[in-house]
C-alpha positions as CSV (number, residue, x, y, z in Angstrom):
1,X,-0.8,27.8,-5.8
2,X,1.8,27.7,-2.9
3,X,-0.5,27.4,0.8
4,X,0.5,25.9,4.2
5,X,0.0,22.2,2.5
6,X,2.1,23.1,-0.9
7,X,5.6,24.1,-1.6
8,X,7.7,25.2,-5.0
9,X,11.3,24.0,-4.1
10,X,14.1,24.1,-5.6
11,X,17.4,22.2,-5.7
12,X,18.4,24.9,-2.9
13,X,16.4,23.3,-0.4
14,X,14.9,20.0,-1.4
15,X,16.5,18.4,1.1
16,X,15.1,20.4,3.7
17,X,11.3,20.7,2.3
18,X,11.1,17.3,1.1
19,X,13.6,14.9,2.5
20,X,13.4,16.2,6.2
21,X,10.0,17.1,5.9
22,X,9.4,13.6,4.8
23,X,10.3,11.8,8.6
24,X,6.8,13.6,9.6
25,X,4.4,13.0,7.1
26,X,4.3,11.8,3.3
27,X,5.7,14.4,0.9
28,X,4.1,14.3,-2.7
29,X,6.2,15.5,-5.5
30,X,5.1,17.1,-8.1
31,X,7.7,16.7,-11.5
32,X,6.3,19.0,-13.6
33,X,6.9,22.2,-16.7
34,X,5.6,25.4,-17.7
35,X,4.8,23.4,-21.6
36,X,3.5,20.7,-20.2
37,X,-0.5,19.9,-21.1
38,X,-0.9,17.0,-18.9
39,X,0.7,19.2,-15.5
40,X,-1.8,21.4,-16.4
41,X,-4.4,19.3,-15.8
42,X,-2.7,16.9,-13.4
43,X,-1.4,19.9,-11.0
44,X,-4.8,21.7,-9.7
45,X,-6.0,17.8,-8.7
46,X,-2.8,17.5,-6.2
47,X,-3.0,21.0,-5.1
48,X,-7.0,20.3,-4.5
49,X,-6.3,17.0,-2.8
50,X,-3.5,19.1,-0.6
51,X,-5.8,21.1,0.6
52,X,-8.1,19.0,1.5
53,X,-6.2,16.8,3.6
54,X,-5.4,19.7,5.8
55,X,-1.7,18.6,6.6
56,X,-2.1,14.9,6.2
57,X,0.8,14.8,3.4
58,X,3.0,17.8,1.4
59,X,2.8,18.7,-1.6
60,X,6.3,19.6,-3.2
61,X,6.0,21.1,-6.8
62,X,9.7,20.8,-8.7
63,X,9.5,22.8,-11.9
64,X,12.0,20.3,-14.0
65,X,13.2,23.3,-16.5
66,X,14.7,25.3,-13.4
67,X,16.0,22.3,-11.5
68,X,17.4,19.8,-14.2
69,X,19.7,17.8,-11.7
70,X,16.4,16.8,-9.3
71,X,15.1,15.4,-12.5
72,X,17.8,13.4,-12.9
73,X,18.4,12.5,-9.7
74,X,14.9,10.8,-9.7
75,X,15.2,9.6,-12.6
76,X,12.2,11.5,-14.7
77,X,12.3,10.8,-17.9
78,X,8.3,11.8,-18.7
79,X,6.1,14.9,-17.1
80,X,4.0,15.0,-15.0
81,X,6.0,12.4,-12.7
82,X,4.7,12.1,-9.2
83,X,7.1,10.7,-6.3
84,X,5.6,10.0,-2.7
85,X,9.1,10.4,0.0
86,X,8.4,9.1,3.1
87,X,11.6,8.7,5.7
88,X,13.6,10.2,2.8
89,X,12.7,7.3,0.1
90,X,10.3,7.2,-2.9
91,X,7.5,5.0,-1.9
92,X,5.0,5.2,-4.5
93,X,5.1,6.9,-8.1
94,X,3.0,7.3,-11.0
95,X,3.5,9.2,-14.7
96,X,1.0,11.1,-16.6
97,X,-2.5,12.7,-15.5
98,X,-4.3,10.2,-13.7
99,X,-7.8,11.0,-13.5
100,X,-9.0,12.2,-9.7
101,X,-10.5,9.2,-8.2
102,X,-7.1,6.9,-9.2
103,X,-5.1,10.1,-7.7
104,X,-7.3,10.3,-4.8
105,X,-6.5,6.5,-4.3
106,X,-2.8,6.9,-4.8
107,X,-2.6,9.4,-1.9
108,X,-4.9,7.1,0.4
109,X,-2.2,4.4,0.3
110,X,0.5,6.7,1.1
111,X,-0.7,9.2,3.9
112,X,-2.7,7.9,6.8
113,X,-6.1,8.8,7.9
114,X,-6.6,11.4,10.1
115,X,-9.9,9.3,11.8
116,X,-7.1,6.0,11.7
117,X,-5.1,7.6,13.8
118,X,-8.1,9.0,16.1
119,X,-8.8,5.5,16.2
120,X,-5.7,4.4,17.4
121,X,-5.6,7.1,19.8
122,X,-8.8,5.5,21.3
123,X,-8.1,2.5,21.8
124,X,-4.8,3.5,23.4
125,X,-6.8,5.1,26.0
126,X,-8.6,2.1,26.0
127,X,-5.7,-0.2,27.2
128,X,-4.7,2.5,29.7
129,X,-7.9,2.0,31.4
130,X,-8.8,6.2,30.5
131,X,-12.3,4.9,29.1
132,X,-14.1,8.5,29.4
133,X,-11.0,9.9,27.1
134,X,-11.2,7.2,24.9
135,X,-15.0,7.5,24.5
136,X,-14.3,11.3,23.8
137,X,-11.7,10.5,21.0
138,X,-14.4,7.9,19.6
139,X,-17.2,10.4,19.3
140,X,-15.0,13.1,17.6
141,X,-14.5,10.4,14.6
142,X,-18.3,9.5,14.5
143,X,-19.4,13.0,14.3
144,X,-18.3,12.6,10.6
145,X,-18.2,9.0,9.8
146,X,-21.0,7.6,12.1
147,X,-20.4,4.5,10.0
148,X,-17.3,3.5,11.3
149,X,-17.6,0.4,12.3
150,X,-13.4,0.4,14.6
151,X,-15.0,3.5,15.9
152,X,-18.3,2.4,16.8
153,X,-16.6,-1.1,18.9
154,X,-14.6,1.8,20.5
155,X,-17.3,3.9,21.9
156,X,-19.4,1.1,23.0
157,X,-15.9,-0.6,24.9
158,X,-15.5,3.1,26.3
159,X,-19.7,2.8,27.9
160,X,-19.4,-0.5,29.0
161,X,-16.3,0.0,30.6
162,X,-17.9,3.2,32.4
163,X,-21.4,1.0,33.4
164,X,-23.6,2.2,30.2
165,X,-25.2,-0.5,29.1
166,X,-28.0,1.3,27.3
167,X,-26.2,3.6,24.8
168,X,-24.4,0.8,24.2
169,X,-27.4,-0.9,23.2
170,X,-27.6,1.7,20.3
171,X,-24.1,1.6,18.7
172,X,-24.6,-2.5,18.9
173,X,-27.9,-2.1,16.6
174,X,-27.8,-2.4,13.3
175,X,-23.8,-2.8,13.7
176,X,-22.2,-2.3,9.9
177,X,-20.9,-5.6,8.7
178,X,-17.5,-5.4,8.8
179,X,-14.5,-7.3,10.3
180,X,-15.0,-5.8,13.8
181,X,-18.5,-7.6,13.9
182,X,-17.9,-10.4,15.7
183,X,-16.3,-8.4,18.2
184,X,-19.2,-6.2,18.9
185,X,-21.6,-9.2,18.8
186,X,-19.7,-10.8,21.4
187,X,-20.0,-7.9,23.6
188,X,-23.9,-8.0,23.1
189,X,-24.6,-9.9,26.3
190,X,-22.8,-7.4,28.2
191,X,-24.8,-4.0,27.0
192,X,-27.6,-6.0,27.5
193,X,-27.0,-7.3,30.8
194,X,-26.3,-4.0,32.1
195,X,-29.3,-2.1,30.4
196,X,-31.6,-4.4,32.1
197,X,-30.1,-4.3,35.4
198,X,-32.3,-2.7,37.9
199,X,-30.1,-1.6,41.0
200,X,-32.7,-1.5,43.0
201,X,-32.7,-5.3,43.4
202,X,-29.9,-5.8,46.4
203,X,-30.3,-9.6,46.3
204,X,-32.3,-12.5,45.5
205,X,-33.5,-15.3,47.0
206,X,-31.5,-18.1,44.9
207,X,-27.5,-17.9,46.0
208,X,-26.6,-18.1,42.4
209,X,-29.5,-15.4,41.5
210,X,-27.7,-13.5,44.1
211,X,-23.9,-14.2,42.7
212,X,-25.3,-13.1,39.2
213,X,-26.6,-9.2,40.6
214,X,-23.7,-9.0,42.4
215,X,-20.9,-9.5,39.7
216,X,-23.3,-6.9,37.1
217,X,-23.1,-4.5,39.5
218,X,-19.1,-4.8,39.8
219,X,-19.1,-4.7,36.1
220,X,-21.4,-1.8,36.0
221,X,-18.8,-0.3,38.6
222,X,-15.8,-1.3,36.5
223,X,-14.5,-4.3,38.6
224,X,-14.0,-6.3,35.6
225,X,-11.8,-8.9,37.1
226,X,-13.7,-9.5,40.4
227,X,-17.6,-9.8,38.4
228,X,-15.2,-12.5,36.1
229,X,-13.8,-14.6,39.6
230,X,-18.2,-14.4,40.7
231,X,-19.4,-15.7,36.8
232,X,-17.1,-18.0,36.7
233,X,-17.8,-19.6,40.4
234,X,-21.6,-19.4,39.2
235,X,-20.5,-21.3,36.0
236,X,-18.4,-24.0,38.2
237,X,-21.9,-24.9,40.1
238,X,-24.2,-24.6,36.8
239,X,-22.2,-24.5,33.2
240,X,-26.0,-23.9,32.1
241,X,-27.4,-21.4,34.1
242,X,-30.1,-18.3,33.0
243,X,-29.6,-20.6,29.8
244,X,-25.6,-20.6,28.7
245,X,-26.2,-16.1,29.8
246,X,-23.5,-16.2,31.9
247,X,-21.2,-17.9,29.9
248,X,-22.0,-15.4,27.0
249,X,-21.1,-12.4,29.9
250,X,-18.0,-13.8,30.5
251,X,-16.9,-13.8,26.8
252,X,-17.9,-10.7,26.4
253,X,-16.4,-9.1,29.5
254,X,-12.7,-10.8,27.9
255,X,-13.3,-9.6,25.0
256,X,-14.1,-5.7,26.7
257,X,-10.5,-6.4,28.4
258,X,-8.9,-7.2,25.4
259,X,-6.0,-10.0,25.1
260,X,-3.4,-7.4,25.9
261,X,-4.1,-7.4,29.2
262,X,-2.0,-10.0,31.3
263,X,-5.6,-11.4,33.5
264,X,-7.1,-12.2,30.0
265,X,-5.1,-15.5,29.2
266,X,-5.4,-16.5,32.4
267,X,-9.5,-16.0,32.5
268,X,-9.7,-17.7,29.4
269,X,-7.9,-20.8,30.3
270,X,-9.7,-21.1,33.6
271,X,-13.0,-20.7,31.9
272,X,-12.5,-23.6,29.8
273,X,-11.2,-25.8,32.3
274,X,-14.8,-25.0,33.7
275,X,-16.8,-25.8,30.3
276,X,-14.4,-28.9,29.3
């Protein structure tokens, strides 16, 4: 059944429907026959799965009796034949009715996730120092998959970045295990730091006591780079101090900066001039 996410062409306007159409998204097509048992089956699952992706790829259904040149231009030789176009070239096939979850697979690899490219989005924002945008972006793709673990590092960058050490806190627990794990581990010191930081302590009585407060509060304001220059002249007169804390803060203030920006190599190799 034809919808906003499913076409019938022709050999009249393939070209336009699929092979233009194809430079914005995937475009799925459909070889298939009025006599054909296995399209039966085969064609509700791809008109289902169209649906449900809501735009994410096309579906073009090309009935092979009416347009017998298409056929042989893609070479279908058995029905149902399935053809993924992307940029105007097949990039994945399959024959025969595949049951859903292998169908469901095949489409995966071949159009992108809509929460992928939320992601993406996200930490976009990220580099371009727009943390509140990037924290909204994150949220919208946890309201459905709270699970995600890119998503999750995302929103608790996008808190720490804005001072929130506490929320932070409850993204980091119970963190899913996943390849973005030691990323949000390393950024533990710094959610914790700034959930127990009491502003109402203006100083301390030990200078680097003092230093300490003084660079979580520039993180908590954002000042990445100048709370870095104060941790790291703490760690230059005690490599050991509060217990190696400050030396975990300063990994995990690199790692909320992220190696794309141009301060970050530079931090990295002064800190371990410090250490070594």
């Amino acid at each position: 059944m034809a919808s906003d996410f499913i076409v019938d062409v022709s050999e009249a306007d393939f070209e336009y429907q699929v092979l233009t159409f194809s430079q914005q998204i995937p475009v799925v097509v459909d070889f298939w026959a009025v006599w054909c048992a296995p399209c039966r089956v085969l064609g509700p699952v791809l008109e289902k799965l169209a649906n449900e992706a809501q735009g994410a790829f096309r579906l073009a259904k090309v009935n092979v009796d009416e347009n017998s040149n298409l056929a042989n231009q893609y070479n279908v030789r058995s029905i149902p034949a399935v053809k993924a176009i992307r940029n105007g070239k097949v990039i994945a096939e399959f024959l025969g009715a595949q049951p859903e979850p292998e169908v469901r697979a095949f489409i995966r690899r071949i159009s992108p996730d809509p929460n992928d490219l939320m992601i993406e989005k996200g930490n976009g924002l990220l580099e371009m120092n727009q943390a509140m945008a990037a924290e909204n972006t994150f949220r919208k793709v946890l309201e459905s998959t709270p699970e995600s673990a890119p998503a999750r590092l995302g929103l608790v960058k996008s808190l720490l970045l804005q001072g929130d050490g506490e929320e932070s806190m409850t993204w980091l627990t119970d963190f899913p295990i996943s390849r973005e794990y030691n990323s949000a581990e390393i950024l533990r010191p710094v959610a914790e730091a700034l959930a127990n930081y009491d502003a109402s302590i203006l100083s301390a009585d030990d200078s680097l006591e003092a230093a300490y407060l003084s660079a979580l509060r520039l993180v908590k304001r954002g000042n990445l780079e100048a709370a870095l220059d104060g941790l790291l002249d703490i760690l230059r007169q005690d490599k050991r101090f509060r217990k190696g804390q400050v030396h975990r803060l300063v990994l995990g203030i690199l790692e909320l900066m992220g190696d794309n920006q141009p301060d970050t190599r530079e931090y990295r190799n002064e800190l371990a001039s410090i250490l070594f």
